[in-house]
DSSP file (Angstrom, degrees, kcal/mol; ACC not computed):
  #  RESIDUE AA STRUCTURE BP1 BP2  ACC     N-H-->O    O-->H-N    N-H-->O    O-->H-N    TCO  KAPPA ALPHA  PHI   PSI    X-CA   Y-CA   Z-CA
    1    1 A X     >        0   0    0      0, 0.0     4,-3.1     0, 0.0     5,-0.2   0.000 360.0 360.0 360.0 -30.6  -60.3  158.7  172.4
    2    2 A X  H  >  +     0   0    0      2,-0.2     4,-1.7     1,-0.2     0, 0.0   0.735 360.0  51.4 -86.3 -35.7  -58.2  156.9  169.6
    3    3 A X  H  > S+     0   0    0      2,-0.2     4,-1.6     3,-0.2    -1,-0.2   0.988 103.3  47.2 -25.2-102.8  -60.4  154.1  170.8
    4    4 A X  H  > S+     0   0    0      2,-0.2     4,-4.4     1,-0.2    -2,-0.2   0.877 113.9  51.2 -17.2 -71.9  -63.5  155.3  170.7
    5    5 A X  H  X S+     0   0    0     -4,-3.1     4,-1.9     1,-0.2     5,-0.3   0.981 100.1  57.1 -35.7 -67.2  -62.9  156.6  167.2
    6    6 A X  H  X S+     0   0    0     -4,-1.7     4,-2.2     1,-0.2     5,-0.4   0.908 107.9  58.3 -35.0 -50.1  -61.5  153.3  165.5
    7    7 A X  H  X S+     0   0    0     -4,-1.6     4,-3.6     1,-0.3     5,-0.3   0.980 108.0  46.9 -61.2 -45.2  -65.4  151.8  166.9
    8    8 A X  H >< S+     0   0    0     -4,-4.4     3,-1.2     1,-0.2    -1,-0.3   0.893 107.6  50.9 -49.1 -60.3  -67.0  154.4  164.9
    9    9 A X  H >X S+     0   0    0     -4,-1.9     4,-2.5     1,-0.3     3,-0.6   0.704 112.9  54.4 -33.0 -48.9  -65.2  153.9  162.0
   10   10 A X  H 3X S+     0   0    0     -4,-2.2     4,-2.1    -5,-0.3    -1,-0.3   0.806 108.0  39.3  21.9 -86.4  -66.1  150.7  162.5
   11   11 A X  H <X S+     0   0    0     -4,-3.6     4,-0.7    -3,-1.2    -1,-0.2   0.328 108.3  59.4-102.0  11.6  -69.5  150.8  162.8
   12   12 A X  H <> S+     0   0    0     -3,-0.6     4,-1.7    -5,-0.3    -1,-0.2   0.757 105.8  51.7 -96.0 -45.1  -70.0  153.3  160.2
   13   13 A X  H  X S+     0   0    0     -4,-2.5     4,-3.4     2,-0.2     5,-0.3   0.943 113.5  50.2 -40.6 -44.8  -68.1  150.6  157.6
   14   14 A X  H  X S+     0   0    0     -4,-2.1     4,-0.8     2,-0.2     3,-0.2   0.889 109.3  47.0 -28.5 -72.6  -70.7  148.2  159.1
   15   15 A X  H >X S+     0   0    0     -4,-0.7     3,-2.7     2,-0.3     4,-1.2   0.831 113.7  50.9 -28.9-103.1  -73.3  150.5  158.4
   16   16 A X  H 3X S+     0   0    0     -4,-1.7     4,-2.4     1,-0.4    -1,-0.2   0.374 110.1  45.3  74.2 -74.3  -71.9  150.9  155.0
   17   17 A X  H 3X S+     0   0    0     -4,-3.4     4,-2.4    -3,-0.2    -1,-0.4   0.689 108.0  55.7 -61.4 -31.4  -71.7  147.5  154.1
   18   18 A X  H <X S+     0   0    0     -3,-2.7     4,-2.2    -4,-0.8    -2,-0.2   0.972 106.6  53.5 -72.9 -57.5  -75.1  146.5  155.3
   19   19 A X  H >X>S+     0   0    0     -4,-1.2     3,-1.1     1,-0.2     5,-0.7   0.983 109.6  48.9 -39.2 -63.9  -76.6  149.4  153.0
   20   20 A X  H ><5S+     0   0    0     -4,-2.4     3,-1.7     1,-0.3    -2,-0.2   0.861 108.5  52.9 -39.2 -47.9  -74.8  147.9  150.0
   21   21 A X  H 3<5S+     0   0    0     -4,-2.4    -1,-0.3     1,-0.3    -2,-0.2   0.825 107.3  50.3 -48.4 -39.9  -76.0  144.5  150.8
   22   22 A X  H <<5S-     0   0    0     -4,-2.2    -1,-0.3    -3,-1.1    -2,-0.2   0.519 132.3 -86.8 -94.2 -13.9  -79.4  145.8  150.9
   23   23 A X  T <<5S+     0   0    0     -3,-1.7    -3,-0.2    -4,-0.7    22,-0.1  -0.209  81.1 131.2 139.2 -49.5  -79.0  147.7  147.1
   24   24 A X      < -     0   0    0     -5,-0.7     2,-0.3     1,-0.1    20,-0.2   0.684  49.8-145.1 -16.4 175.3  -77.7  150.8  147.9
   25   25 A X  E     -A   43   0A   0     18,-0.5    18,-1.8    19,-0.1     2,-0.7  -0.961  18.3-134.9-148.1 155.3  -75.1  152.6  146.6
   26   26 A X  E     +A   42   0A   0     -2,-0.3    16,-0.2     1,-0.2     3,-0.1  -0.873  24.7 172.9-112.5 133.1  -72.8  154.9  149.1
   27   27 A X  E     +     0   0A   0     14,-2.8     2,-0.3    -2,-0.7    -1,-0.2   0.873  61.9   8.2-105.2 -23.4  -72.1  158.2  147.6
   28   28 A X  E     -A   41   0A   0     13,-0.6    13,-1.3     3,-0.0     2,-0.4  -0.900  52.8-158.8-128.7-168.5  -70.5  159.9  150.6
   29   29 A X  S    S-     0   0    0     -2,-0.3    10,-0.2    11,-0.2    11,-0.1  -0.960  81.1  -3.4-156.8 149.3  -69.0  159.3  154.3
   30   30 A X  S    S-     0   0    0     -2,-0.4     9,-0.2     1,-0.2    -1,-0.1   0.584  73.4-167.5 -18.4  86.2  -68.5  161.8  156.6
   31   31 A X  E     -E   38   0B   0      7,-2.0     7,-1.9    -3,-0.0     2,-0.3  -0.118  12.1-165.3 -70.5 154.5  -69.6  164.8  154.5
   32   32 A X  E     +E   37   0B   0      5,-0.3     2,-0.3    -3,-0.1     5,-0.2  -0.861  21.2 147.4-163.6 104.5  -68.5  167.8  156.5
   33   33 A X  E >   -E   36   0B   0      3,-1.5     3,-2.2    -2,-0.3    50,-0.0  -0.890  64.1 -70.7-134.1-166.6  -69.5  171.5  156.1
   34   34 A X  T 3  S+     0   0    0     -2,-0.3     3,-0.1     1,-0.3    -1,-0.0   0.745 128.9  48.9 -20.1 -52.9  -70.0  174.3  158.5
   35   35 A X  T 3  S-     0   0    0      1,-0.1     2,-0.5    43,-0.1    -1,-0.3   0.697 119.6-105.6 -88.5  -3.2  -73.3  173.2  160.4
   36   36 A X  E <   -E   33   0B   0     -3,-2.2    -3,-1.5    43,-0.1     2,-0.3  -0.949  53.1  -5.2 144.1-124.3  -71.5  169.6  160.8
   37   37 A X  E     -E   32   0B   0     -2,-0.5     2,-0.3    -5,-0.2    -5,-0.3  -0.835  27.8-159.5-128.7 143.7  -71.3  166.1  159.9
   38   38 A X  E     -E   31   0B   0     -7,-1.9    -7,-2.0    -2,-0.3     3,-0.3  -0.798  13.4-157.5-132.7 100.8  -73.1  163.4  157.5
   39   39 A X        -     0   0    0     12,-0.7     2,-0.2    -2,-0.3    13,-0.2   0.443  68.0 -19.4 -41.3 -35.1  -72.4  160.1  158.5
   40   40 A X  E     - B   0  51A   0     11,-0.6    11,-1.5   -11,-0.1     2,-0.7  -0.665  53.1-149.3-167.5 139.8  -73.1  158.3  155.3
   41   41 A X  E     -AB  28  50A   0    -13,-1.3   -14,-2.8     9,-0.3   -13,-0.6  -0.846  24.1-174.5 -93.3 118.8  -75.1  159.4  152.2
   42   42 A X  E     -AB  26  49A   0      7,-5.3     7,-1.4    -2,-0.7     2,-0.2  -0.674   6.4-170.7-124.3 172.4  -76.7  156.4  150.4
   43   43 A X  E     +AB  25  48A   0    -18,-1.8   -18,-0.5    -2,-0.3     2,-0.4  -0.993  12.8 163.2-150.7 135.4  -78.7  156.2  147.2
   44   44 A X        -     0   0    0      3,-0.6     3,-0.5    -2,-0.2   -20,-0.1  -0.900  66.2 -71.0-148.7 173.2  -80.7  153.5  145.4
   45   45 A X  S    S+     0   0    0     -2,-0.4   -22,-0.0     1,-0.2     3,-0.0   0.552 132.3  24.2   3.8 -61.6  -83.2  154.1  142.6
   46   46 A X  S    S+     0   0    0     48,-0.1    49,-2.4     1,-0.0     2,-0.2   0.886 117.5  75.9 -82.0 -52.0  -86.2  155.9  144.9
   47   47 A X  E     - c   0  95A   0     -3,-0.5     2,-0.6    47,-0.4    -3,-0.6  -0.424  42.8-179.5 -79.2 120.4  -83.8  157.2  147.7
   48   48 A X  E     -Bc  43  96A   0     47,-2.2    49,-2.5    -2,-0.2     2,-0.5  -0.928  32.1-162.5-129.0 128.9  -81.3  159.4  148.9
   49   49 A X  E     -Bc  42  97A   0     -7,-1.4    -7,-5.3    -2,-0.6     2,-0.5  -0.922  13.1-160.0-112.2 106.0  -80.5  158.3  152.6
   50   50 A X  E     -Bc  41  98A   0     47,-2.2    49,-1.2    -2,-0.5    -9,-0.3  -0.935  22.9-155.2 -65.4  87.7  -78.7  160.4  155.0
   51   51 A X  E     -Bc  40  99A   0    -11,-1.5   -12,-0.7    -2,-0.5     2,-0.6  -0.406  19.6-167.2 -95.6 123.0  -77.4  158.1  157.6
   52   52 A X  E     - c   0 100A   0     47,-2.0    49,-2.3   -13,-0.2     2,-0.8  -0.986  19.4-160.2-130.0 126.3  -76.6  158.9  161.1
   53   53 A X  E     - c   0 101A   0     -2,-0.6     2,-0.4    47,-0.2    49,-0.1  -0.808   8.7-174.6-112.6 118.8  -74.4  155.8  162.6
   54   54 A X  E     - c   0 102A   0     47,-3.6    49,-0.8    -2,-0.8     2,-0.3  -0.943   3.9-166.6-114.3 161.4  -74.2  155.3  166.3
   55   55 A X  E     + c   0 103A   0     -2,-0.4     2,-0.3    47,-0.2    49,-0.2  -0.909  10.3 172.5-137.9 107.6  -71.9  152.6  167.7
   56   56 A X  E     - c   0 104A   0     47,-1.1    49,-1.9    -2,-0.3     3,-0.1  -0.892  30.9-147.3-121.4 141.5  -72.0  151.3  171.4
   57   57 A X  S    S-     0   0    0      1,-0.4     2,-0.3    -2,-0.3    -1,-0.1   0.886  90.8 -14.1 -95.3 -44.9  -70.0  148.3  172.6
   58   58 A X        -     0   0    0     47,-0.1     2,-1.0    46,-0.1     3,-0.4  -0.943  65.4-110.9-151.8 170.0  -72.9  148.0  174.8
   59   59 A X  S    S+     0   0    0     -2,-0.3     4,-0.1     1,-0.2    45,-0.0  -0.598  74.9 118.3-107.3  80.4  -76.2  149.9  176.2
   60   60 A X  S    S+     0   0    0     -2,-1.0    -1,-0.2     2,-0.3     3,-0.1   0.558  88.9  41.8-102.6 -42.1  -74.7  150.3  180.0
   61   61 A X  S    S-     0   0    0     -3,-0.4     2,-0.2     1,-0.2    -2,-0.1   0.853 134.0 -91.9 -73.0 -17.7  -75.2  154.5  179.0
   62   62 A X        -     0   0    0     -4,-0.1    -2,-0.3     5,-0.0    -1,-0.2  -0.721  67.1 -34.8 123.1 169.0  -78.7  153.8  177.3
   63   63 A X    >   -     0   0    0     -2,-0.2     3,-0.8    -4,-0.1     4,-0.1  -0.478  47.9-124.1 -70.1 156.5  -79.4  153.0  173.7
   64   64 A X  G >> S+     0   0    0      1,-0.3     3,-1.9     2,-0.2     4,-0.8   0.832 111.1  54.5 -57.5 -33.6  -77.6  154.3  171.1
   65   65 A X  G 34 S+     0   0    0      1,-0.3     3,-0.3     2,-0.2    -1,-0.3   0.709  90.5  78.7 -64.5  -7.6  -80.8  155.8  169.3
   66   66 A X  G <4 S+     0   0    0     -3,-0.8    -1,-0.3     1,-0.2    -2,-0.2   0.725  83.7  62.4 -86.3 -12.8  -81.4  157.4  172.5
   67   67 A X  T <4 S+     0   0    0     -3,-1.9     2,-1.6     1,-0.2     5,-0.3   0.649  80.9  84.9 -70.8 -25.3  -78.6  160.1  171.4
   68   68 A X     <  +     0   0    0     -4,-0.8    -1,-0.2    -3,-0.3     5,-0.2  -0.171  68.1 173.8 -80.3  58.0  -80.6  161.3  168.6
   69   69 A X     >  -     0   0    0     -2,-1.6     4,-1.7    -3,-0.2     5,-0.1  -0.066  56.1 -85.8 -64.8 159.9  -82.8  163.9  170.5
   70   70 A X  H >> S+     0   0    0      1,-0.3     4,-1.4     2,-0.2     3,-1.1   0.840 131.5  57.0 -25.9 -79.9  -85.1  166.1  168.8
   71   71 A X  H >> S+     0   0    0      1,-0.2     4,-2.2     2,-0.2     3,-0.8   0.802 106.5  50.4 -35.2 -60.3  -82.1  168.5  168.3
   72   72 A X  H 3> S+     0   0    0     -5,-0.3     4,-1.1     1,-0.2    -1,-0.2   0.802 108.9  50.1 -22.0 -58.3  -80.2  165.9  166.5
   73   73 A X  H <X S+     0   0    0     -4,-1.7     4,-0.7    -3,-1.1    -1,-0.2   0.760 102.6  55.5 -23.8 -69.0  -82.7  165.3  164.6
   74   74 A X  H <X S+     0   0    0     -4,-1.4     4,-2.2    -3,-0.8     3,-0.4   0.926 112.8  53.7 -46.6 -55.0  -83.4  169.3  163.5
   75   75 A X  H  X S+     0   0    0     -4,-2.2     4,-1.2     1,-0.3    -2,-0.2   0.851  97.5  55.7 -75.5 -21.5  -79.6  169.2  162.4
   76   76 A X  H  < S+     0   0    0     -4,-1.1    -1,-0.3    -5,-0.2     4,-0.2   0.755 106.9  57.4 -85.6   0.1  -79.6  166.4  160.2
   77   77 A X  H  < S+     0   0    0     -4,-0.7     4,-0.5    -3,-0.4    -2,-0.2   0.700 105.9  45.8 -44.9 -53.1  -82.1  168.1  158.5
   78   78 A X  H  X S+     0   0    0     -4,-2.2     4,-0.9     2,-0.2    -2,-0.2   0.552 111.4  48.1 -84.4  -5.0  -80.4  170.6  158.0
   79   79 A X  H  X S+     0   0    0     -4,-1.2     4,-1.1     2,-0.2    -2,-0.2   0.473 111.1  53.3 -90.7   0.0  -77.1  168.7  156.9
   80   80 A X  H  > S+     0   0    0     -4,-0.2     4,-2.7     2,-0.2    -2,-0.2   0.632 111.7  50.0 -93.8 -27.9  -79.4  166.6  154.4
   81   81 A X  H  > S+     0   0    0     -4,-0.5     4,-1.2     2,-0.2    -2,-0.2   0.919 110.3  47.5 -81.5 -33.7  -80.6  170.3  153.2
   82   82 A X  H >< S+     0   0    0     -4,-0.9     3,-2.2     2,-0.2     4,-0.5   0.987 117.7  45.2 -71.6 -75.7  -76.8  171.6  152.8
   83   83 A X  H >X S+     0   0    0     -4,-1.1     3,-2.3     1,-0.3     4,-0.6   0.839 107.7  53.3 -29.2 -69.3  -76.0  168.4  150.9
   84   84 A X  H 3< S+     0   0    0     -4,-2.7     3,-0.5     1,-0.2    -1,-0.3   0.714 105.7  55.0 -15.9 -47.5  -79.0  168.4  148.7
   85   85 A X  T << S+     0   0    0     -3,-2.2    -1,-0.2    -4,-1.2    -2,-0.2   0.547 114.3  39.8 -81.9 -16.9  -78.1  172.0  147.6
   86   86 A X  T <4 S+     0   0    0     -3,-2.3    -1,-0.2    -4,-0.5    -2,-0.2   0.202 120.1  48.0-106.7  -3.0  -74.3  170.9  146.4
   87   87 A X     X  +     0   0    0     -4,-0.6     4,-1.0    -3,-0.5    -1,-0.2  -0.282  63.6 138.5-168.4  50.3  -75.5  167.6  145.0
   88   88 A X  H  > S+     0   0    0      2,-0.2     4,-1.6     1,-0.2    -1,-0.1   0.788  71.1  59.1   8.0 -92.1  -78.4  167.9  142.7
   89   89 A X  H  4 S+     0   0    0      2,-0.2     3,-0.3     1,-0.1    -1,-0.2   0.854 107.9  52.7 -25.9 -54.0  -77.8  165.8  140.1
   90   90 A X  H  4 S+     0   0    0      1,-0.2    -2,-0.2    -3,-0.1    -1,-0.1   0.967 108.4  50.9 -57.0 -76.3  -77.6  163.1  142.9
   91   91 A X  H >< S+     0   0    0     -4,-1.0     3,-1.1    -7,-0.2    -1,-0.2   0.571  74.9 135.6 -25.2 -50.5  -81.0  164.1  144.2
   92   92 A X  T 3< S-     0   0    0     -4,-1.6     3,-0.1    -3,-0.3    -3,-0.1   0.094  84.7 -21.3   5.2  97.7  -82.8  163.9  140.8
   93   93 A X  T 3  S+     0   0    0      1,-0.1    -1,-0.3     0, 0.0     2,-0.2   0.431 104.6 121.7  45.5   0.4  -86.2  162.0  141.4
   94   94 A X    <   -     0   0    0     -3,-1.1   -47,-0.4    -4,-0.1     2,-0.2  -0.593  65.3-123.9 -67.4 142.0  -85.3  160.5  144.3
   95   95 A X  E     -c   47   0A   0    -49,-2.4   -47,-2.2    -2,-0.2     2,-0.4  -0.548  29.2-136.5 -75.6 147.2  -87.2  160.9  147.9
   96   96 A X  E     +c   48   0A   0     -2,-0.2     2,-0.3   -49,-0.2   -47,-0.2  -0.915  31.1 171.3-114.0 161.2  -84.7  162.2  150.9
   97   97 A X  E     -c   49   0A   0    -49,-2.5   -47,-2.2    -2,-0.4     2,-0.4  -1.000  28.0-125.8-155.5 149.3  -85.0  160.5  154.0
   98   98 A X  E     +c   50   0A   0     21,-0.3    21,-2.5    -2,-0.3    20,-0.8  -0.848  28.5 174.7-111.2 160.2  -83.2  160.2  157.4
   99   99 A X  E     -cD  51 117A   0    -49,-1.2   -47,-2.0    -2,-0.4     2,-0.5  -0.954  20.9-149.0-150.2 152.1  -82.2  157.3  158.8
  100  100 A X  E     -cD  52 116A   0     16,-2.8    16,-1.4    -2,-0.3     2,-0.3  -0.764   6.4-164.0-153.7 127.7  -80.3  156.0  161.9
  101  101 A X  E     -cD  53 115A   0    -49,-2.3   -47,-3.6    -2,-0.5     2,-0.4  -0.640  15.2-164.0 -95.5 115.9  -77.9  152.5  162.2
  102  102 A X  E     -cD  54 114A   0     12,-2.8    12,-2.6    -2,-0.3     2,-0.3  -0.985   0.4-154.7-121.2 155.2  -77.3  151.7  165.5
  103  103 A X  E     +cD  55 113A   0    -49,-0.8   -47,-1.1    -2,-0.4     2,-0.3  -0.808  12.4 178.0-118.9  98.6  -74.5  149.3  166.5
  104  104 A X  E     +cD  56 112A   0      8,-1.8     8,-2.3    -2,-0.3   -47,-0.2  -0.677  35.7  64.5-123.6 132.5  -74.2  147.3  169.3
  105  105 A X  S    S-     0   0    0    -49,-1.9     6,-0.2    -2,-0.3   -47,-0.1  -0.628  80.0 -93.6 140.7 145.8  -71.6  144.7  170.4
  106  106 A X  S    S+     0   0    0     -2,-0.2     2,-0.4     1,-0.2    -1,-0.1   0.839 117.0  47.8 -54.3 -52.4  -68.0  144.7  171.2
  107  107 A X  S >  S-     0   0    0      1,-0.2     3,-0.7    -3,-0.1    -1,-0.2  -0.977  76.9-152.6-122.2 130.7  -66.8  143.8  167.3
  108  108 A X  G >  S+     0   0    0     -2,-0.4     3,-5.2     1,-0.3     2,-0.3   0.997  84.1  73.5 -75.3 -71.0  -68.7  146.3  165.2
  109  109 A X  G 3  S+     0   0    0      1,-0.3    -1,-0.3    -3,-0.1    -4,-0.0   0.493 115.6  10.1  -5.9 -36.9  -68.4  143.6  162.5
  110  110 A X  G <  S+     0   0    0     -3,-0.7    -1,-0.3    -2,-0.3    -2,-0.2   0.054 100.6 127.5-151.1  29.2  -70.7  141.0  163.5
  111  111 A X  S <  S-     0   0    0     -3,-5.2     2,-0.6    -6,-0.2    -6,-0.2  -0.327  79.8 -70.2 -71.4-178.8  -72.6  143.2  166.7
  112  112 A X  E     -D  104   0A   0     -8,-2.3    -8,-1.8    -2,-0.1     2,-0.5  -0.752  55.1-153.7 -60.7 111.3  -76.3  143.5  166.9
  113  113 A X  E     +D  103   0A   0     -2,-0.6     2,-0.4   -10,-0.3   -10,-0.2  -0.916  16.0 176.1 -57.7 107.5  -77.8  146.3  163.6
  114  114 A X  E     -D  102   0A   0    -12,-2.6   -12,-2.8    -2,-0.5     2,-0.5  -0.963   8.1-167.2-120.4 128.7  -80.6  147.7  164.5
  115  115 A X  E     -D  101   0A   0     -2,-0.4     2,-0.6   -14,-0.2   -14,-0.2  -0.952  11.1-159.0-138.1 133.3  -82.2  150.6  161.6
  116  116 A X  E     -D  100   0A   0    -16,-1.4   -16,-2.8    -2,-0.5     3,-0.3  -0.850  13.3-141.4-121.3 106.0  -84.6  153.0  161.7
  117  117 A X  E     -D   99   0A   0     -2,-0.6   -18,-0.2   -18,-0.2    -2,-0.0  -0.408  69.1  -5.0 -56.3 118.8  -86.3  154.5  158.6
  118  118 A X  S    S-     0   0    0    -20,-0.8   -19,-0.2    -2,-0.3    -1,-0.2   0.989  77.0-150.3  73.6  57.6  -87.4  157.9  157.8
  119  119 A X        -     0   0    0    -21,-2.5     2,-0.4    -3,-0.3   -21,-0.3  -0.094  14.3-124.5 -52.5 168.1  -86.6  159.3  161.0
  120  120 A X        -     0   0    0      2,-0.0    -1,-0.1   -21,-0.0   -46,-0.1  -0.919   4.3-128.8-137.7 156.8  -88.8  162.4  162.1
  121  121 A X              0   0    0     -2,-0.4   -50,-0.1     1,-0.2   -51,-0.1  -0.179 360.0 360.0 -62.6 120.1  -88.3  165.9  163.1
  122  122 A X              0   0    0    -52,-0.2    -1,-0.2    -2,-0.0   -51,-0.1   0.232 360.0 360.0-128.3 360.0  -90.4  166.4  166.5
């Protein structure tokens, strides 16, 4: 399990770093209330980006995007709305959007990034 963790961690830094590169700014990492988890919250000018980071050493189980079912989906929705509601200011002209970082490869660091914008609720 100790395993497993460290790759997320991992591949969320990836994730992390890749955003930054790209403009961003990260304003939280695994945001945590009641209904769950937020994997990263990003920001640039237009945006506030909920981030849902998968990490797979390889697709022998399937792709990683293939864990973000419909239900997934519903719930980061509702953890982008629980955020939203604490973090205003943040929010301020901005669009919200969901998004999901998969990572593939043995060293999260220089595996395959693959991103998908604006996920949507189905």
């Amino acid at each position: 399990m100790a395993d497993k963790d460290e790759l997320g961690r991992a591949g969320e830094e990836r994730a992390a770093r890749y955003f930054t590169d790209a403009g961003y700014e990260v304003v939280a990492r695994n945001w945590r209330c009641t209904a769950g988890e937020i994997d990263l919250v990003v920001v640039d000018a237009e945006h506030v980006v909920i981030a849902e980071v998968k990490t797979r050493r390889g697709e022998g189980f399937g792709h990683p995007f293939e864990a973000i079912d419909a239900r997934k989906r519903t719930r980061l929705w509702r953890l982008a709305c629980a955020w939203v509601a604490i973090n205003r200011d943040v929010v301020r002209h901005r669009r919200l959007r969901i998004d999901a970082v998969a990572i593939i490869g043995t060293d999260p660091g220089t595996a395959r990034l693959e991103h998908i914008r604006d996920m949507e609720v189905s």
